[in-house]
N, C-alpha and C positions, 0 to 999 in steps of 0.2 A: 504494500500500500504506500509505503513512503517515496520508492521508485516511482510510483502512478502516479502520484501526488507529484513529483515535480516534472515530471513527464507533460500532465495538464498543464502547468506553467509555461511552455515552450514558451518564447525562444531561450530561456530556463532560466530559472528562480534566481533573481539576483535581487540583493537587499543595498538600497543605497541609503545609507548613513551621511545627511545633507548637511553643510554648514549654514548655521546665520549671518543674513545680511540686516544692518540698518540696525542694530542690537547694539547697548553700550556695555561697557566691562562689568556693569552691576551685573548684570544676569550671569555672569560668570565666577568661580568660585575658587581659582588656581594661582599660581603665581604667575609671574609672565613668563616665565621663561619654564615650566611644566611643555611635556612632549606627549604627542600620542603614545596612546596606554599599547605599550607590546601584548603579543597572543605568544604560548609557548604552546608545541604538541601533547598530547596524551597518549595512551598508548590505546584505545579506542578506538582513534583514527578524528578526536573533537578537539578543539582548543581550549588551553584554561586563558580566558581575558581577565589583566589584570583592570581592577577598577579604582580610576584617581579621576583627581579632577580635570576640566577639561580647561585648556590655555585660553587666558584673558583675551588673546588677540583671536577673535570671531574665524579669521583666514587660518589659524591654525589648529582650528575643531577637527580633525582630520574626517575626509568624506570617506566614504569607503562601498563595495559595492560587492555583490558575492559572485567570484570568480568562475565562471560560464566552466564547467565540465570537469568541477573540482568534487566530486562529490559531495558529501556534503556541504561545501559551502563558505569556503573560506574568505572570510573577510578581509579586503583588500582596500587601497587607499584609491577616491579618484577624484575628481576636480568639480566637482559639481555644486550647486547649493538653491536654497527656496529663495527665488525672487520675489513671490509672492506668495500668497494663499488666501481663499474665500471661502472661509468655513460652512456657507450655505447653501454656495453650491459645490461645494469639496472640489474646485478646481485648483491648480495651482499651477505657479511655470517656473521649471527647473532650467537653471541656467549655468554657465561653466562659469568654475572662480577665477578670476585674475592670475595670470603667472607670478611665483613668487621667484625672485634671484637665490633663493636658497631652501629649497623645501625640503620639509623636516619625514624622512624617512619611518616608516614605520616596519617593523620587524614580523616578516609573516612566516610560519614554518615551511609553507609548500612554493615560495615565490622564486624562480630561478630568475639567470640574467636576465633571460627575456621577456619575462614576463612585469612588466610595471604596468602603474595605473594608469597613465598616457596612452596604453597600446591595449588595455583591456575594450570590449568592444563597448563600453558608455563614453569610450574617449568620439567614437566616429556616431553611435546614434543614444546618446543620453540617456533617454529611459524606454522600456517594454513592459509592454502588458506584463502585470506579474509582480515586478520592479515592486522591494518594499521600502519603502522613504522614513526614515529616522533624523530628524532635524531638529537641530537646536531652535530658540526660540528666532523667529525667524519673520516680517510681515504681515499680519494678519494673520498669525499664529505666535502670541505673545508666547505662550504657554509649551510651545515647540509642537515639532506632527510628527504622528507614528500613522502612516497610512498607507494602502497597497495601490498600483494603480493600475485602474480599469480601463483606460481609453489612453491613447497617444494622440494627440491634437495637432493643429501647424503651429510652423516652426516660428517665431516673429523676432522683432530687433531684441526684446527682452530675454528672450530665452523659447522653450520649449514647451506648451501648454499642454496638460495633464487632465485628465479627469481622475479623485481616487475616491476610497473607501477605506471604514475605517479597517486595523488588523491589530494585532496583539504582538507582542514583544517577543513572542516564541516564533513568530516567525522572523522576523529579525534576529535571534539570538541562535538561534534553528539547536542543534545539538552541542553549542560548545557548553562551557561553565565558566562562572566567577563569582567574587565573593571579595568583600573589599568595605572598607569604612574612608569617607570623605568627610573633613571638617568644612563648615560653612565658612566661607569668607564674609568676615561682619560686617565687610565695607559693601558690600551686596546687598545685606537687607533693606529694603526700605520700610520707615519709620512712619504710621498714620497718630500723632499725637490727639485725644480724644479730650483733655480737657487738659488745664491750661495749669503749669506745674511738673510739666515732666521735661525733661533734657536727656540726650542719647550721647555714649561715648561707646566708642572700640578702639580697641589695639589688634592691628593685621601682625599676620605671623612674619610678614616681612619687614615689621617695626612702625610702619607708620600709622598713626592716632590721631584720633580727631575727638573733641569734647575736653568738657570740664575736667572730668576722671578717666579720661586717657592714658596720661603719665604714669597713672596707677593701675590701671587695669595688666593681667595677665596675659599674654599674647593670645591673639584669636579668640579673644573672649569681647561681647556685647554687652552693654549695662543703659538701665534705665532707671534714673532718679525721678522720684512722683515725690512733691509734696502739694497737699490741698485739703481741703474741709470738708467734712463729712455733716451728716446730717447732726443737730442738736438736740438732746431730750426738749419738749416743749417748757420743762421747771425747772429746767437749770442755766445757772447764772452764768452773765457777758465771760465772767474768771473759768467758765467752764465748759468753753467753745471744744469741738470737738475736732479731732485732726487725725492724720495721719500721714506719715513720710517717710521715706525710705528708699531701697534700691532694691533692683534685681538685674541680676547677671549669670547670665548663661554663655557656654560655648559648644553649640550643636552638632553635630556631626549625623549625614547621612549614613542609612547601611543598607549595603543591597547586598543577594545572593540568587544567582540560577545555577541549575542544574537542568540540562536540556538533552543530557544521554540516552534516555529513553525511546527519543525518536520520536514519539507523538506527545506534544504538551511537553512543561517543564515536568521532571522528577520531584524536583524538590523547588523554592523560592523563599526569598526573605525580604520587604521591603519595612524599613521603620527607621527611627528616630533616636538617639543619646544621648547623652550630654553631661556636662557636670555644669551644678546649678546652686546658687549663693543668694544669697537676700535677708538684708537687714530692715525689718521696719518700726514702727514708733508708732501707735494709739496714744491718743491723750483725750482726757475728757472726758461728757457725759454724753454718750452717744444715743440717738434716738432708740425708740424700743421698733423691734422687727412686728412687721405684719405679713403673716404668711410666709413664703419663702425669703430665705435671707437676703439681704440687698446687696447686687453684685454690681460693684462701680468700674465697666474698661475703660480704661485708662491710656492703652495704647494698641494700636493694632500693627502687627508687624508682619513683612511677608518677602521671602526671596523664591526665585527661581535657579538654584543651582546646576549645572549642567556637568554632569562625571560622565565621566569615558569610561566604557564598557568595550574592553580592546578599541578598535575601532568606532566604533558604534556609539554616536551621544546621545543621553538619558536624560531629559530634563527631569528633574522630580521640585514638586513643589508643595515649599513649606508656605504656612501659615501659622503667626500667634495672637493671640488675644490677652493682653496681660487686664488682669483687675485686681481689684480690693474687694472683697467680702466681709461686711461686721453681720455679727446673728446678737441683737442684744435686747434686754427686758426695760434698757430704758432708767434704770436704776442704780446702776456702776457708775463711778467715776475712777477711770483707768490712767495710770503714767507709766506704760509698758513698753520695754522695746527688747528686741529678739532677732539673735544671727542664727541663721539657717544655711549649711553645709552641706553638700550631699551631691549624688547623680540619679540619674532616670535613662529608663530605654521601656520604649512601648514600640510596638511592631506586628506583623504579622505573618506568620508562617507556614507555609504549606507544604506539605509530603502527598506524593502518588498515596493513595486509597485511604488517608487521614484526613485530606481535605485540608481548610483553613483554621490555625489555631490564633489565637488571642497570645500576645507576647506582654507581659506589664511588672519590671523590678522598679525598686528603689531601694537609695539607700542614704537616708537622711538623717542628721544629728542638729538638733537644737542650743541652744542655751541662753538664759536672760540676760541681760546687760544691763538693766532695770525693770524694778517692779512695785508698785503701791497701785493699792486696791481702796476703795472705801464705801461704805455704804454694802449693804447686802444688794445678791443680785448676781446675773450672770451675762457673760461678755463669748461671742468667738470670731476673731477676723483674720483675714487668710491675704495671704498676696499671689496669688497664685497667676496660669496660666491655661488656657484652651488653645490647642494643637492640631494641626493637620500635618499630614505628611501622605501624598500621591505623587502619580505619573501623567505628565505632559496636562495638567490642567485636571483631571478624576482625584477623586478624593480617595484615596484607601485606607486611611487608620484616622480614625480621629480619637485623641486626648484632653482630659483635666488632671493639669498637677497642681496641688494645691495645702503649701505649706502652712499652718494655721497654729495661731496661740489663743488657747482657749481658758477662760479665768471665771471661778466661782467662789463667791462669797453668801457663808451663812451669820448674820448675826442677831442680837436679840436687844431688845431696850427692857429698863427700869426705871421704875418713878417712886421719890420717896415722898413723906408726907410735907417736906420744906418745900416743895415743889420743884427738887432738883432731879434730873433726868440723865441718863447713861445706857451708853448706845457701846457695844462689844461684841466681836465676831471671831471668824479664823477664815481665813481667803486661801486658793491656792491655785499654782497657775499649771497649765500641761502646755508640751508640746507633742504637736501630730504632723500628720501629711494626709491627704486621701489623692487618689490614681484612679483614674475608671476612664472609660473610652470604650467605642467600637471598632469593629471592622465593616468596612463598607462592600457593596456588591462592584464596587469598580475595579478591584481587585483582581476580578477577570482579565483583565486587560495583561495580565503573568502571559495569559492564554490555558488558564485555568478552567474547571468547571464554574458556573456563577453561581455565585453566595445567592442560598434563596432566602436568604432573612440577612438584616445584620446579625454582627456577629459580637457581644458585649467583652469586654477586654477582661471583666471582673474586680466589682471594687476591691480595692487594696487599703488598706487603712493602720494606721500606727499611729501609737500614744504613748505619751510617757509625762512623767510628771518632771514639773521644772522648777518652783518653790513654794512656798507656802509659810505662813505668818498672821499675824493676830491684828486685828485692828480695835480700837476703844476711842470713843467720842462722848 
């Protein structure tokens, strides 16, 4: 069937892996000077591609195209890329890239002398029916295209008009493997500030920084300062305004893995998200009481499109965050709390031949106060957390809540004597936790999977621990 299968394909299955035009370096996630990702053999007869990120300079996404009568399918490098795309009517026109004075070789196990990407046959007619397009983000495809195509159009000053459809990643990856982790480049994400008190800083791994807390941040790490006012109990005084301020910083890192040995669909797959994640924030005040569900303040929306090389082959995956503030309170605390939070996260998802799709969700996070005064009986819990996605070419495949939280409760009791004097006395104490929960989504198919017939829930995670405690008398 696999022989039939590419046999229909005539004039034979070739996967062309397309570069972006018209893109700036944000959407890219590497250094400048990163190379196309080599392929080494297996003893199969598949390739392992290794997976890094993909070169800042858009001209050196390496194109590549599966070599006419290689069996299964060796990806090779060739000069093409998306000059445009019309997602409505999935037409697009593929056109040849610019010669470069020095092109960057990529290392193929079956390629002799004479066989390079100039003399492969997309050098003389660019694409065929069959042809599967893997493109970085690219014109009217922000979010990059993974499409097969169906029709071959005329040829114009632009390039070569296309008719496709959509396909899945296994035919593009067809039977090799990889497995590979990419850190996000911070200078990539872009930043939606959501109310007015937040400031952005990074430090790139290549040293250079931008923001207030630049200087100080950890290489490849992102941070977001929030200060601002929270809602107020409607009884409590001007001296008891309510606030909260803080930071959060993270440094993300994608993960992917296929396994395509099987020959029909992947064997196995892994697409998710990591990171190691820090945040210090400050309650103060008398915070209004909750109605209903707790009150969840975003505060900033953040989002990159990363693009990692997959051997040859670029993978757009795209992140999404939603940072906020969460208070759950009865209105009757006045809190001066503040709490550093430590730790990492990976949520993801997994799939095995006849297992299907599994839910991925660790953590590993440590607390501790840095201040604490409690007063008045009564109960407090607010979180800095974040909402997460992490998908392909624009689908959504895993969505996450991480969400580090300091939670505070005070019991106390009053007295009255007969002089009419009064005494108020309790014991407060405060925890730290996290809660983790998310799904998997049906766009996960897109592995070239069977499709999820439900989401799929990640399962909550949840951890508490206590962090101090103490007396209070008024």
């Amino acid at each position: 069937m696999r022989k039939l299968a590419r046999r229909l394909l005539l004039p034979g299955l070739a996967t062309l892996a397309l570069t972006a035009t018209g893109c700036s370096s944000a959407g890219h996630t590497a250094a400048a000077d990163a190379t196309p990702a080599p392929v080494a053999p297996i003893a199969d007869g598949s390739q392992r591609l290794d997976v890094t990120a993909a070169p800042q300079d858009a001209a050196a996404t390496a194109a590549v195209t599966r070599a006419e009568g290689a069996g299964k399918g060796t990806p090779v490098n060739s000069s093409l890329k998306v000059a445009s795309y019309d997602p409505v009517t999935r037409r697009a026109v593929i056109a040849a890239q610019p010669k470069r004075s020095s092109p960057i070789p990529t290392p193929s196990a079956d390629r002799s002398p004479d066989r390079s990407p100039d003399r492969s046959p997309a050098a003389d007619k660019p694409v065929a029916v069959g042809d599967v397009i893997a493109s970085a983000p690219a014109p009217g495809a922000p979010d990059g295209l993974l499409a097969k195509v169906t029709e071959v159009g005329r040829k114009t000053d632009r390039g070569t008009e296309v008719t496709t459809a959509p396909t899945t990643l296994s035919s593009a990856l067809n039977d090799d493997k990889a497995d590979g982790k990419v850190p996000v480049d911070p200078a990539s994400v872009k930043v939606e500030p959501l109310m007015k008190g937040v400031t952005l800083s990074w430090a790139k791994s290549q040293g250079a920084r931008f923001g207030p807390q630049g200087a100080k941040l950890p290489l490849g790490n992102l941070r977001l300062d929030l200060d601002a006012p929270i809602d107020t109990a409607p009884d409590a005084p001007v001296s008891a305004g309510a606030s909260v301020s803080g930071f959060v910083q993270l440094a993300p890192t994608v993960e992917f893995s296929y396994d395509g040995s099987q020959g029909a669909g992947p064997r196995s797959a892994f697409l998710g998200m990591s990171g190691d994640w820090s945040s210090q924030w400050s309650l103060k005040g008398h915070a209004a009481a909750s109605t209903g569900a707790p009150k969840r303040i975003p505060f900033a929306k953040l989002h990159s499109a990363p693009v990692i090389q997959v051997g040859p082959v670029p993978v757009v995956v795209n992140l999404d965050l939603t940072c906020y503030v969460q208070v759950e309170a009865d209105g009757r605390v006045t809190l001066d709390v503040r709490q550093d939070v430590k730790g990492d996260f990976r949520v993801g998802g997994s799939y095995a031949t006849g297992k299907g799709w599994s839910p991925v969700s660790t953590s590993n996070v440590h607390s501790s106060p840095v201040k604490a005064e409690v007063t008045a009986a009564g109960r407090v819990k607010s979180a800095l957390g974040a909402e997460a996605s992490v998908g392909l070419y624009g689908a959504v495949g895993v969505t996450a809540d991480f969400a580090p939280y300091l939670r505070g409760e005070a019991d106390g009791k009053a007295s009255a004597s007969t002089d009419g004097k009064t005494a108020v006395s309790g014991t407060w104490a405060l925890y730290g936790g996290f809660d983790l929960s998310g799904q998997l989504h049906l766009q996960l198919s897109l592995f070239g999977t069977p499709v999820l017939e439900r989401r799929i829930p990640l399962g909550a995670l949840n951890r508490e621990w206590p962090l101090t405690s103490g007396t209070f008398a008024g």
